[in-house]
Structures are given as structure tokens and as C-alpha cells.
N, C-alpha and C positions, 0 to 999 in steps of 0.2 A: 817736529814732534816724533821722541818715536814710535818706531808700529805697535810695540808690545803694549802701549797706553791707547791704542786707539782701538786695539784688538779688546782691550778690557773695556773701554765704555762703550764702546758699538755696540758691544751683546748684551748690554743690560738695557742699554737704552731700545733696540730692538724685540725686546721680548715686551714692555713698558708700551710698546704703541701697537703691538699685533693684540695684548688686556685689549687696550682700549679700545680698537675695534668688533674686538669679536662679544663682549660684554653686553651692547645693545641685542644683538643677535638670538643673543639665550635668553632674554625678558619676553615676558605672557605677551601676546598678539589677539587682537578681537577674534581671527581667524581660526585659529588656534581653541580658542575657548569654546565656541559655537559648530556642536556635531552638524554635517554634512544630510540634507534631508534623503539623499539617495543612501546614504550608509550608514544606518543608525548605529547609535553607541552599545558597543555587547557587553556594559554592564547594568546590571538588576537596575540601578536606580531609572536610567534612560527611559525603562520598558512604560508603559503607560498602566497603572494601576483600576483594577477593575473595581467599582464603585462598588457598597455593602448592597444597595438594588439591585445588580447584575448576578454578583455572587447567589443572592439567594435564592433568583428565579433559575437558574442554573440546577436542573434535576436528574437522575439516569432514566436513559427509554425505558417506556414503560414495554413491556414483553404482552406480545398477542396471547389471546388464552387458548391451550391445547383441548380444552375439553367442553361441553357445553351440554345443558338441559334435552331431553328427547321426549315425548309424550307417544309412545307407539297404538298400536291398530287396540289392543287388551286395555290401555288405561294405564299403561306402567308406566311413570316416570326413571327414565334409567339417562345418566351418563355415559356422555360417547365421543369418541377423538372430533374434535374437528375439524381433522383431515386423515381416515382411518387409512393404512395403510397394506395392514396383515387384517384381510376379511375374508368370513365362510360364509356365503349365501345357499343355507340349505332350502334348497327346492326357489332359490333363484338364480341361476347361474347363467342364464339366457340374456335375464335384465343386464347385469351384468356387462353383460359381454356386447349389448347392444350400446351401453353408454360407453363402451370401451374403460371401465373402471377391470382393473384384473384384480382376483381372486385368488384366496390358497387354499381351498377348500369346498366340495360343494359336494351332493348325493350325487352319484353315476346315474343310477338306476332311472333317476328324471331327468338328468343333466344332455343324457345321450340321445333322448328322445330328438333335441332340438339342435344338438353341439355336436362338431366332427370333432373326430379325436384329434386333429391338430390344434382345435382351437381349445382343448380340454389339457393341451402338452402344459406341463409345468402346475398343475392343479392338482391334488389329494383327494382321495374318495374317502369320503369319512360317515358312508352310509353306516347304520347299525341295525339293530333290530324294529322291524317295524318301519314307522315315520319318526321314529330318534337317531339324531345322528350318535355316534361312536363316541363315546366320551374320551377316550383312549388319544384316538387319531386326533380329536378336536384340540384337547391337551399339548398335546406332541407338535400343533402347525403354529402354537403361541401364537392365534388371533389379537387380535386388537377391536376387533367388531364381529359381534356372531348375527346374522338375518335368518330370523327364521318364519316359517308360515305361523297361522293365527289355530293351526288344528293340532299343536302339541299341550299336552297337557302342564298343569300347573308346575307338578315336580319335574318337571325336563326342562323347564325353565330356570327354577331355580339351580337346578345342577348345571345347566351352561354359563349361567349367571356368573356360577365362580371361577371359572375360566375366565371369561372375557367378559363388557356389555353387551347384554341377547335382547336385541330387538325383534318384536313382535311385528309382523306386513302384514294385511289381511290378504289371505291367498283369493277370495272371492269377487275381488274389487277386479275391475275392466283393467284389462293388459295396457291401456296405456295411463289410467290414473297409477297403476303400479309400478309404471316406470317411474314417471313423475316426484312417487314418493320415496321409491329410492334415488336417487339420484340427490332429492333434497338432503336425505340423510348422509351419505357419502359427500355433502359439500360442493356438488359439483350442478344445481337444478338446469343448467344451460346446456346440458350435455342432452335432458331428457327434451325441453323445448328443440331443439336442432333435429335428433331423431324424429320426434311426432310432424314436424313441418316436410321433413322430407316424404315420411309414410305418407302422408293426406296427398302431397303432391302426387305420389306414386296412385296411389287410389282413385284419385279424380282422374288421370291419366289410364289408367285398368277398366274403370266402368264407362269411358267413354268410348273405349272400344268396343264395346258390348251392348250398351244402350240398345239398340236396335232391336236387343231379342228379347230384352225382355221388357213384358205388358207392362201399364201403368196399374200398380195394385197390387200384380201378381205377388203371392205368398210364399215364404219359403220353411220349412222348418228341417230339426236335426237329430237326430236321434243313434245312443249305440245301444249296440246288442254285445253282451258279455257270455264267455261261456257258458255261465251255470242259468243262463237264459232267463237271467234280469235285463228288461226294456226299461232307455230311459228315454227320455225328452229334454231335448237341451233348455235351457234358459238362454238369454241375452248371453251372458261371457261366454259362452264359448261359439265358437261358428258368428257367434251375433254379430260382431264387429266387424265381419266379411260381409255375412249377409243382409245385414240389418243399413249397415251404416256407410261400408264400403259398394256398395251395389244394387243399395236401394230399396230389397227386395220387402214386402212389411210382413211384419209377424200374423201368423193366424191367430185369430180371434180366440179359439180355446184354450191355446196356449197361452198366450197373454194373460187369460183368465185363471192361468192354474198358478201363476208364477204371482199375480197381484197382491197376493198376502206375504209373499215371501220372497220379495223380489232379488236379494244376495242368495237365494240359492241357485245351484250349480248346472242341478236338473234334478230331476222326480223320475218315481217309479212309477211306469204302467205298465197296464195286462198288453199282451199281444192285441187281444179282441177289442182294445179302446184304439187303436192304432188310426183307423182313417178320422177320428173325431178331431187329430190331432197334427195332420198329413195335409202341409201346404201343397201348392199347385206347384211346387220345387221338393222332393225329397231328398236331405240327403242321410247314409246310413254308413256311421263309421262299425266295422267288422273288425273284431278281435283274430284276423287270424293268423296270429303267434305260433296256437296251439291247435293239437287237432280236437280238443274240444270246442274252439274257437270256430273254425272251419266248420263244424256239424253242425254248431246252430247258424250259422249262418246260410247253410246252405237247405236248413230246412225252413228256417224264414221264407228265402227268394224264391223257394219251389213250391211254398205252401198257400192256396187259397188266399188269403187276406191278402198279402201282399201283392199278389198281381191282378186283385181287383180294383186298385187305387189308382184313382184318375190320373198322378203322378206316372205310375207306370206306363199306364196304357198309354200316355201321351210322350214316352220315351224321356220323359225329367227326372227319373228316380237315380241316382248318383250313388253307387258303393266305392265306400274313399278311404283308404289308408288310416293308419293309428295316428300318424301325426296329427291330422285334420280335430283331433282332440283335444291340443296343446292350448295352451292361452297365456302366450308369451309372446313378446314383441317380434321378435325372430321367426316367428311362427306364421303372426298377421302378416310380417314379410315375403312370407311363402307364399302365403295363403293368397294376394293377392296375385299371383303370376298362375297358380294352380284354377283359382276358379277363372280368372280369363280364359283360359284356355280351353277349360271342360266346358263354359257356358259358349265360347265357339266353332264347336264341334255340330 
């Protein structure tokens, strides 16, 4: 046969049996048709469709709320951040600074009584006329929460108002209920429980070193003298919370009795010549002396008859003590209790 015919049917007949096996090869396979559980199919229909129930419980997060009802010291209901950021605490800048909450704004003029200048750095004086702050500087520090005392009047309110919300603190309340209350307001009330737990430990620690001297009973009272030689008598908030509460010491009877009708005030005026009616078996007497009119009445107090005929005196208890001793601010009772350890002994 020759080659030239064999060359022509080999190749057809060759191509005819490689159809015929590769033909099953290319037909659908179970394998084939059934995605892989490790590698799902990447189109849409694969995906597994979420039921009309799922969809419609499916909602966007709801957003926490920035701002919230406030009921202050005056009766005002006012809105306020809460979680205030930009705040002036006029005439609380101590609380403050005790809860570790910072501030853009406060009066110097009280602020300094209690606050070094370091801890006053990065803070604006927005004192003004009187007990109003500055509306100007108040303006200019864009608050977000104004704190003010309970002794400004109505229109100074409204005119902070529209600046910022001006919450009303009662300046009269006990230095640590006014922590308390700030701190709730600022959002933060855990800051003010943690403070007072530490102070009490500090004060049961203070008056147990001292115990010893002083009587069971014994009285204490407080009293300043002002240049233009107006006498007061302290109340409970101030000095009280050293002496009262931190140290045991009890209030005199007359006292107590002048204060029973009016017990949020601050102190009372009296005459010089009511002075021993009113003069525990502890005296102490804060002295203005700033000025030298400060100075001259106080030095005609200490030099003049009434004064050194008080049992207090004679018995070496009678105490002239610094301007601070005035303050009644948390910061203060902090002071306050390493100051009277120490003078009680002496």
C-alpha cells in the first residue's frame, strides 16, 4: 500500500478517536456542579438571602443624647451638655479643681484665695464689676456651661443665659454637699464620692492625733472682724466642718440659738460687747489684715478689755488665724485639717 494513502487515512482516522475521548471529559460532573463548603460561590445568587424578619429588625444606632434637663439651687429648669466641656465656675473654681474637672474661666479675686497660680495656668479671669462676671471675657471663652453662686441677681442671669446654660449652686450649702452637687452636674458624681471618702479618712486620722487635748464637751466658736469694725459670728459652714464635725469640738449653746431660725446663713452681725455671750471654750478669730485698716481694728480688739477677759484667752485657746481660715471650699477643709492639728498641738 502506498505511504501517501496511509498518510491520508491515519490523520483522519487519528483525529476521530482523540473526538472520542476527550468528549466525555468536557460533559457536567456532580463535582463540578456542587460549590466547595470551604469556598463559597462569588456570585449573588450563592449568597444566602436575608429573610423580610431580619431586614426589618435591622435599625441605625440610636445616638446617645448630648444634652439633658437640670433643676438648679433658684428653681430654674435649664439645659445643659452632658458632658460639659468649655466651663466657667464663677466663684467655684476650687470644687473644681478638687474633682479634677478643668475649667476656662473663673473670678481671680476668690479663685486665688484657695488656687496657686500654677493651678489657675491655662484659666481666664472673667471677674467684672461687683459679683458679676464680665460678660465681654464670658463671651470671648465660648462656654458651654456657666456655674454660678445663688447671690447674683435675676438680670445677670438672664444675660449669662445667653451666652451659655447658667446654672445656679447655692453658695450656702456645706463644702462638701457642694461638691457633691457639682460634680453631678458636670456628669462626673464619682469623682465627688472618691474626694469626700479620702477627706473623712484624712480627718479621722487629724483628730486622732489630737484627741487627747481636747475635753469631752468642750466648745468651740468663730468669728471675723472686718476693717470698718463689723463683728461676725460664724454659722456651721464655715470653720463648722473642722470644728464641728472634723474634731468634735460642739457648738455653743448661743450660737446654735442665733443661727436656729436661719440655719443657711453664713454668720450674723454682733456688737463687740455681746462677744463673750457667744465665745466657746476654743476661740477662733479670723483678722483682715490685708489692709492697715485691717490691722487697727484688729489690734484694738486683742488690746482692748473685752477680749482679754474671755475665758478663751485667759486659758491660752483664743486662736488669730489667717484670711484663708474663711474659705469654704473643699480645698480649704483640706487645709484646714493639717492647720488645726497642728495649732491644737501646740
Amino acid at each position: 500500500m502506498p505511504a501517501s494513502f496511509l498518510r491520508k487515512t491515519a490523520i483522519p482516522l487519528l483525529i476521530l478517536l482523540l473526538t472520542a475521548v476527550l468528549l466525555p471529559a468536557c460533559g457536567p460532573s456532580d463535582n463540578a456542579a456542587s460549590p466547595s463548603p470551604s469556598a463559597p460561590s462569588s456570585t449573588s445568587d450563592s449568597s444566602p438571602a436575608q429573610s423580610p424578619a431580619a431586614t426589618e429588625s435591622a435599625s441605625p444606632a440610636v445616638s446617645e443624647p448630648t444634652m439633658r434637663t437640670y433643676k438648679d439651687a433658684v428653681d430654674r429648669t435649664v439645659e445643659v451638655p452632658v458632658a460639659p466641656k468649655r466651663i466657667i465656675a464663677h466663684y467655684y473654681a476650687a470644687e473644681m479643681q478638687a474633682l479634677g474637672v478643668p475649667i476656662v474661666g473663673t473670678n481671680f479675686i476668690n479663685a486665688k484665695l484657695a488656687l496657686t497660680e500654677e493651678q489657675l495656668q491655662g484659666v481666664e479671669d472673667i471677674a467684672g464689676d461687683g459679683l458679676v462676671p464680665n460678660l465681654e471675657k464670658t463671651l470671648n471663652l465660648q462656654p458651654d456651661l456657666i456655674v454660678v453662686p445663688d447671690f447674683l441677681q435675676a438680670a445677670d442671669l438672664d444675660a449669662l443665659s445667653k451666652i451659655a446654660p447658667t446654672v445656679v449652686i447655692g453658695y450656702g450649702a456645706d463644702a462638701l454637699t457642694r461638691l457633691s452637687v457639682l460634680a453631678e452636674l458636670v456628669g462626673q458624681p464619682e469623682k465627688a464620692t472618691d474626694w469626700i471618702a479620702r477627706y473623712e479618712a484624712k480627718a479621722a486620722e487629724k483628730r486622732a492625733l489630737v484627741q487627747s487635748s481636747i475635753k469631752e464637751g468642750e466648745t468651740a466658736s468663730a468669728f471675723i472682724l472686718y476693717s470698718d469694725d463689723q463683728f461676725y459670728v460664724y454659722n456651721k459652714q464655715r470653720l463648722g466642718p473642722t470644728l464641728y464635725d472634723a474634731f468634735g469640738f460642739a457648738i455653743p449653746p448661743k450660737v446654735a440659738e442665733l443661727f436656729a431660725n436661719n440655719p443657711d446663713e453664713l454668720w450674723a452681725t454682733i456688737s463687740l460687747e455681746k462677744l463673750p455671750d457667744y465665745a466657746g471654750d476654743r476661740l477662733f478669730l479670723i483678722a483682715q489684715n490685708g489692709t492697715e485698716e485691717g490691722k487697727k481694728a484688729a489690734e484694738e480688739l486683742l488690746q482692748g478689755p473685752i477680749w482679754k477677759s474671755l475665758p478663751a484667752v485667759q486659758n491660752g485657746k483664743a486662736y488669730v488665724v489667717e484670711d484663708r481660715w474663711a474659705m469654704n471650699d473643699p480645698l480649704t477643709l483640706d487645709w484646714l485639717l493639717d492647720e488645726m492639728a497642728a495649732l491644737l498641738s501646740k
